[in-house]
C-alpha positions in Angstrom: 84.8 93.3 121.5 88.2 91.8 122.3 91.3 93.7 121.5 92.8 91.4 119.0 89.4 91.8 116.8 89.1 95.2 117.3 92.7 95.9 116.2 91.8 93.2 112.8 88.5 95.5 112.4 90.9 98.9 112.2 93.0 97.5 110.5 90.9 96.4 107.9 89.0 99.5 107.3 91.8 101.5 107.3 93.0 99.4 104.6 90.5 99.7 102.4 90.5 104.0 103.2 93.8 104.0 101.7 93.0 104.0 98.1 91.6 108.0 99.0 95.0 108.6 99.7 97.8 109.4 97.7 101.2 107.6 97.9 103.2 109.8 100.6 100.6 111.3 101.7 99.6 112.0 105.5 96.8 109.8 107.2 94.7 111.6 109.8 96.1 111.7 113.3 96.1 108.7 115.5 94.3 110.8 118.1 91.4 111.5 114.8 91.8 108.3 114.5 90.8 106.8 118.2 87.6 109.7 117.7 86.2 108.4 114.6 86.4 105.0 115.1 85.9 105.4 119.2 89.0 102.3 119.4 91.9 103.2 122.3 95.1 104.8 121.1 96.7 101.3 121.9 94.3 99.6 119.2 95.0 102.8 116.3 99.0 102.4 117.2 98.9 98.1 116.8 96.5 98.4 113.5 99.1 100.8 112.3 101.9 98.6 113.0 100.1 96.2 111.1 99.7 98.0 108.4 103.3 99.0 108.2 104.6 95.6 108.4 102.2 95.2 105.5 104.6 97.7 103.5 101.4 99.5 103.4 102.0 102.7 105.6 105.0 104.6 106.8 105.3 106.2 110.4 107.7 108.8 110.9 107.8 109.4 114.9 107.0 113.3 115.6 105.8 113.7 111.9 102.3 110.9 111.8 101.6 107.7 109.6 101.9 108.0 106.3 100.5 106.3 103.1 103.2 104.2 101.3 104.6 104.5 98.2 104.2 101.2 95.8 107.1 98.9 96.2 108.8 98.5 92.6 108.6 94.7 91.0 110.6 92.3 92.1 113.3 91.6 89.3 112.3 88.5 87.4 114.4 85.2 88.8 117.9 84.8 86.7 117.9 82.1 83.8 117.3 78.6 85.2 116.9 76.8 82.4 120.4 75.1 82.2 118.9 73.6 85.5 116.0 71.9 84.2 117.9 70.4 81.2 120.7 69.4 83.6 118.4 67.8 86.3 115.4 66.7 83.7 114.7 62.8 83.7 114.5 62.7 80.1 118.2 63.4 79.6 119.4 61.3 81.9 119.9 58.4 79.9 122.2 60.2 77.9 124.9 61.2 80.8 127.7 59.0 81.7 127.1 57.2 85.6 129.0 58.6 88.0 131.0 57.6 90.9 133.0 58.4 93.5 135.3 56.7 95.4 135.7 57.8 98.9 138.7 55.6 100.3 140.5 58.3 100.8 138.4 60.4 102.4 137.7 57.6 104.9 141.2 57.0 105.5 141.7 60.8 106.1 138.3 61.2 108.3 139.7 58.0 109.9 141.2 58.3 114.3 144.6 57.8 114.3 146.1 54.5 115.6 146.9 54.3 118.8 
């Protein structure tokens, strides 16, 4: 088995163990871990590193891995709906054209005479 699967494979069931866990609570040791699944310490600390970046498990060095607690909900997105009537086709007809004359901003951006 290569390394890269075998961490995927850990990671995977460990995953799915989690749900007998309650949020904050402690996971067994990595060193229960590398005996039950018979996996190298190296493969138990990567799939747990995986599973932290997943935001599903928190390590505490000294103290073990622990199950994490449920993010809260992102906050819904601001109102955006003066957006879609200001960029929406339909109302486009309706605005005045615009235009912009950039003379003097060419004059200004301009290299001096010599």
């Amino acid at each position: 088995m290569h390394e890269r699967s075998s961490v995927g494979e850990l990671a995977d069931r460990l995953r799915r163990e989690l749900d007998r866990y309650s949020p904050g609570e402690k996971l067994p040791s990595s060193r229960a871990l590398v005996e039950r699944y018979r996996v190298s310490p190296v493969t138990v600390s990567r799939a747990l590193a995986r599973l932290t970046a997943e935001g599903l498990v928190v390590t505490r060095p000294g103290a073990g891995a622990f199950r994490a607690r449920p993010r809260p909900a992102a906050a819904p997105a601001g109102d955006t709906s003066w957006q879609e009537v200001a960029l929406s086709a339909d109302g486009a007809t309706d605005l005045v054209p615009r235009s912009v004359d950039a003379s003097g901003v060419l004059v200004s951006l301009a290299a001096p005479p010599p």
